[in-house]
Every structure is written in C-alpha cells, then in structure tokens.
C-alpha positions in Angstrom: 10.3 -15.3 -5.9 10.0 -18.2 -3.5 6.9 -19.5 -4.1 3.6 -18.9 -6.1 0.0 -20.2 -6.1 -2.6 -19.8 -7.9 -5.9 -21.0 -6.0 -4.1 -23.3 -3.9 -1.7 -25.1 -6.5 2.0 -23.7 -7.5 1.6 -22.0 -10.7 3.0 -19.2 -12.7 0.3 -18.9 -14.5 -3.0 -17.2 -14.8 -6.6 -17.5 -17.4 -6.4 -14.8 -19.6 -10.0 -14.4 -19.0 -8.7 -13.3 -15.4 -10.5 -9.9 -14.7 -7.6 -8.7 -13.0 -5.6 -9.5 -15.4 -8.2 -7.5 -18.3 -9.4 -5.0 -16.2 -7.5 -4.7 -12.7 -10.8 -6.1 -11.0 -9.2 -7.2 -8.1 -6.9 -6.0 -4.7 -4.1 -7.2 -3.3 -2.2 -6.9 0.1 1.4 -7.2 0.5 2.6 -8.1 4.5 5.3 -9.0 6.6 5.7 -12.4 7.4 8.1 -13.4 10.5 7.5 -16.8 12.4 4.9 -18.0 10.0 2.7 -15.5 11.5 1.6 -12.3 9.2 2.5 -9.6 10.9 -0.5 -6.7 11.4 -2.5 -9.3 10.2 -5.9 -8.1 11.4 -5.4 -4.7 10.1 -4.6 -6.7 6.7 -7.8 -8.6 6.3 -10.1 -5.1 7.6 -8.7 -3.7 4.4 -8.8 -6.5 2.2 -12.7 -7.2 3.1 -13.2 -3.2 3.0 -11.9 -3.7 -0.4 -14.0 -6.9 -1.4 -17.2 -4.9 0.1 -16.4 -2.0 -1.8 -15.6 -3.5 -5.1 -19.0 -6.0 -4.5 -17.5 -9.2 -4.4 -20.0 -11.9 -3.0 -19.2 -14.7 -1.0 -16.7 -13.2 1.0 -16.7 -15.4 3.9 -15.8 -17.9 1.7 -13.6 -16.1 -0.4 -11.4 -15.3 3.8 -11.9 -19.2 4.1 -10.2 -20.4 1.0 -7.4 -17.6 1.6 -7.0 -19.1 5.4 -6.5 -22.8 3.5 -4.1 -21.5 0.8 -1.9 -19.5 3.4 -1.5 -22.6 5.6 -0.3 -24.5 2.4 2.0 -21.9 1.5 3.5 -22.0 4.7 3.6 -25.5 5.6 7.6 -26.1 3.4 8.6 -22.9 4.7 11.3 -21.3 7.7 9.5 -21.9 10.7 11.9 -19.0 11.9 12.2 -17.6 8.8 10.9 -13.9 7.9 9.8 -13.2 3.9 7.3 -11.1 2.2 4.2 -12.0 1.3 1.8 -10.9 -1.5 -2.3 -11.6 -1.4 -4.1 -11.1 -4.6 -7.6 -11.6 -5.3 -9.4 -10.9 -8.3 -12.4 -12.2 -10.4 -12.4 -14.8 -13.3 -15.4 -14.7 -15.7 -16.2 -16.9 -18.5 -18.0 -13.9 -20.1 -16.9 -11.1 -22.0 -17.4 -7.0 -20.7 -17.5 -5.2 -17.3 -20.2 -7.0 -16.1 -19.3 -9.7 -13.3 -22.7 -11.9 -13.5 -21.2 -15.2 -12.5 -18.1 -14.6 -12.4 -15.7 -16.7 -9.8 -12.6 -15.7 -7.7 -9.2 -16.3 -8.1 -6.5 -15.8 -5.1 -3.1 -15.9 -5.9 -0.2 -15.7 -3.0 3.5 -15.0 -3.6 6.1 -15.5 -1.3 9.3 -13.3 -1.6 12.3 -12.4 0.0 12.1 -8.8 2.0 13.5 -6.3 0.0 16.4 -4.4 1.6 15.7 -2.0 4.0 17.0 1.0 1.8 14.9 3.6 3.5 16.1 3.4 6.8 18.4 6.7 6.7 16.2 8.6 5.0 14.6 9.5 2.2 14.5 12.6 -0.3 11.5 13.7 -1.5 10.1 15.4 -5.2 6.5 16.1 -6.4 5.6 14.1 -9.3 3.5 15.8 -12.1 2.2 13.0 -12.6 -1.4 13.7 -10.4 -2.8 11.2 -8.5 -6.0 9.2 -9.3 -9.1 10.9 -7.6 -11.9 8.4 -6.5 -13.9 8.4 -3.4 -15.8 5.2 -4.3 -11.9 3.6 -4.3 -10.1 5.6 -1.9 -7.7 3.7 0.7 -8.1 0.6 -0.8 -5.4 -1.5 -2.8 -7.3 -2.0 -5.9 -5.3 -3.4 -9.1 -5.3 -0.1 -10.7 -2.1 1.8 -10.0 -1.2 3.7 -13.2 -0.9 6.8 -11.6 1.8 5.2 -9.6 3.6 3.3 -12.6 4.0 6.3 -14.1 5.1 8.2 -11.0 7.6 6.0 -10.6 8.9 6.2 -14.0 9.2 9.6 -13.9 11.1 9.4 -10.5 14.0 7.4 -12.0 14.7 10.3 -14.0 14.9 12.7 -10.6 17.1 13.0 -7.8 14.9 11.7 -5.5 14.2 8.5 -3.7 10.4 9.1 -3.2 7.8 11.7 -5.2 4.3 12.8 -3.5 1.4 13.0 -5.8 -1.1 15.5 -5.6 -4.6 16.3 -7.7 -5.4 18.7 -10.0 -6.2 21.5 -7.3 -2.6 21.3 -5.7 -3.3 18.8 -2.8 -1.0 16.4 -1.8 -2.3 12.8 -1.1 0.3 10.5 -0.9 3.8 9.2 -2.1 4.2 6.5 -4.9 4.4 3.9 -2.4 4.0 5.5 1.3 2.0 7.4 3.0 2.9 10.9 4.8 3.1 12.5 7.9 4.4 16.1 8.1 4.9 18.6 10.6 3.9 22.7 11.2 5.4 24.5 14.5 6.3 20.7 16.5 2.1 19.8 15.5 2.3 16.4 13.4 -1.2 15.5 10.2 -1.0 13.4 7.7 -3.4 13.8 4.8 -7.2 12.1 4.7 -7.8 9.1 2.6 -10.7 10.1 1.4 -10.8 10.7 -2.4 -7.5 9.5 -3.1 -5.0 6.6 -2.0 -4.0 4.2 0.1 -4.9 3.8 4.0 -1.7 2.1 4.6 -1.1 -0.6 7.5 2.0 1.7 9.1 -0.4 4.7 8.7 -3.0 3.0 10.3 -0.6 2.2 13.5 0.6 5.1 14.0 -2.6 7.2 14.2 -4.1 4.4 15.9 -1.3 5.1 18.7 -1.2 8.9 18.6 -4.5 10.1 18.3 -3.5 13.6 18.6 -2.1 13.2 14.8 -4.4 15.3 13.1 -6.5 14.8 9.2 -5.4 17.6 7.6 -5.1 18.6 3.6 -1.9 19.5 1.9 -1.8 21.8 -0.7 1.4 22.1 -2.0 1.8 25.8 -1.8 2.5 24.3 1.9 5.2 22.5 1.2 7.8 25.1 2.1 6.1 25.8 5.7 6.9 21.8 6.8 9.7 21.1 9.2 9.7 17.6 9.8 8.4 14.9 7.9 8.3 11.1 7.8 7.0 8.5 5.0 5.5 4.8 6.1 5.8 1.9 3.7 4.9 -1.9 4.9 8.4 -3.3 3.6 10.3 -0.4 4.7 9.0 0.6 7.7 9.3 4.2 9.1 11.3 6.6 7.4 12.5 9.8 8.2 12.3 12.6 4.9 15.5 14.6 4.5 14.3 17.0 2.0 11.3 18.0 -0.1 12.8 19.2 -3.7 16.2 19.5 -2.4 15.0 22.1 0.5 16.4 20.1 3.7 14.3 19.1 6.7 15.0 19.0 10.9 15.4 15.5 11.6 13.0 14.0 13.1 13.9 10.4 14.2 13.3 11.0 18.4 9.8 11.9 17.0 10.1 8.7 15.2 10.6 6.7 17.8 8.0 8.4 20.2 5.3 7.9 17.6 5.9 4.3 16.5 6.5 3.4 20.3 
C-alpha cells in the first residue's frame, strides 16, 4: 500500500463503532489514477452518489466536498507522472448501537496502491461458480460493502481451473463474474446482462455500451452458455479481456471485436 487515510489524516486504523466495519454500511470505488488525474472520473462519482442516494446518506454534497479535499491531500507527495490505483471508501460512523443510522457521521477512507499486474490481458478461462449471486434490486449496480457472494466465489475458484467464475441466481441466470462484468456473443450479435437485480454496473461496462449502443440488455440463463461464441470480461484494473473458454469448452477469439468496441 502506498498510502492510507482515514478522513483526511494517514492512518491504519478505523473506530470499531465504524458501520462499515459492523455492518458493510458503506461503498467504495476503486479507479485508475495516471497524471494525478482519476481516470473515468465522472463515471466514478455518478455511481458513488447513485450509491450514497440509494443507501440514504445525507449530506452528500458535503460528503463529494470533503472527498475532493482529502484526494488533493493524497495526491499532493505523490508522482506527478506517476500512475497507481486508487481505492474510495465511504461508510457511516455511529456512536449508537443497531441498524438504525439517526445521527450517525461519515467516514472516507482513501488508499493509494500500486496497479496490480495486468494478468488478464491474454485471456481469461471462465467456470460457473455454485456459489449464486446476491439478488437485490434495492442494491443492484452499486459497490456496496457487502460482497460475500463474491468472497466465497473467489474461494471456491482457487480450487478450479479457471481464472474467472460467473455467478448466476437461483433460476439459472447469469449476472456477472466475481470481479467483471460480461459481454457475450450469439451469431456475430454482442448483450451483456442487465444490472438490475443483481451486481455491479461497472465503469468499463459503462464505456463500452456507452460507445456501442447497438450492445443489447439481454438475460443469460446458463442453459445458454453452450450457444455463446465470443465473449469478453471488463474489470477497472484489468481492462478488457478476451474469454478463451467457458468450463473448458473453447471460444473464437474475439480481440478485432475488442478493439472495435473499446475504440
């Protein structure tokens, strides 16, 4: 980790009466940060205060204020050139005990880190998890604190052959993967699953549909899964990513469509 604060001051540390901390009140972002300047920024801070309506935070205005401050201060010792990751989280404190968040105060931690390795890049094999994903409308596509269903996703992965597993629900639709979103293709037509009861409207996702409008909403149900001919996974920190295989059945490859979508 190169750096971490915790409302403005470097610290390591956290109240325990944190609500994120007790019960993953909270959201966080994690970005790209090249030239001191976050990249996709705006698309950032639409889902971060999408999240903060959603999850009734007051004061949010100030809440993007004091964030502004603390990201200057963050940056101000760092690489003027330099690229990194950076991690936004912002949660509730309250001085009282249950769910309920009568006067409760915010807490923003950032964390600046170096970019992991772009281990992607080539391609990634694909399993389905068992492990099904969490179903919430009133949560959807934001990046809440609660990401169990991934944890244990991704525990279960280590144990397969398989760089990245797709989560579905209990009816057999697929959502997303542990840590991307999907795009996948039927007879040269490219969809990607809605984000509408379950997870994450990522930043790449975002782009790309953004771009190519004629990328059509469309449910996966796994029973599918054989039809697909082409598929690609996003991720903030790794980018683009072609999929080789889905459960060891192998894919065309699809990089030109790659590039022509994320042109």
């Amino acid at each position: 980790m190169i750096l971490t604060t915790v409302n403005g001051q470097i610290s390591q540390q956290i109240d325990v009466s944190n609500r994120g901390f007790l019960y993953g009140d909270g959201l966080f972002e994690t970005c790209k940060v090249s030239h001191q300047t976050i990249e996709h920024w705006k698309a950032h801070q639409a889902r971060m205060i999408d999240g903060l309506l959603r999850l009734q935070f007051n004061n949010i205005t100030d809440i993007c204020l004091r964030l502004d401050q603390y990201l200057k201060q963050a940056f101000k010792n760092q690489d003027k050139n330099g690229q990194y990751g950076l991690k936004i989280i912002i949660t509730r404190n309250s001085a009282m005990r249950g769910y309920g968040v009568d006067g409760s105060e915010v807490d923003i931690v950032i964390q600046l880190f170096a970019l992991p390795k772009p281990i992607w890049k080539q391609g990634v094999d694909v399993e389905i998890s068992s492990v099904p994903i969490s179903v919430n409308s009133a949560l959807a596509g934001i990046k809440h604190l609660n990401r169990l269903d991934s944890v244990l996703a991704k525990s279960q992965l280590a144990n397969l052959n398989a760089d990245e597993a797709w989560m579905k629900c209990s009816n057999g639709i697929v959502h997303d993967g542990i840590q991307s979103n999907l795009f996948y293709c039927f007879d040269n037509t490219w969809f990607t699953p809605p984000i509408d009861i379950a997870g994450v409207q990522g930043i790449e996702r975002h782009a790309i549909l953004k771009q190519n409008p004629d990328i059509a909403l469309r449910a996966l149900h796994e029973s599918e899964l054989s039809q697909i001919t082409k598929s690609f996974v996003t991720n903030r920190m790794q980018g683009v990513c072609p999929v080789l295989s889905i459960s060891q059945n192998p894919l065309i490859n699809c990089e030109e469509d790659i590039l022509q979508l994320s042109l």
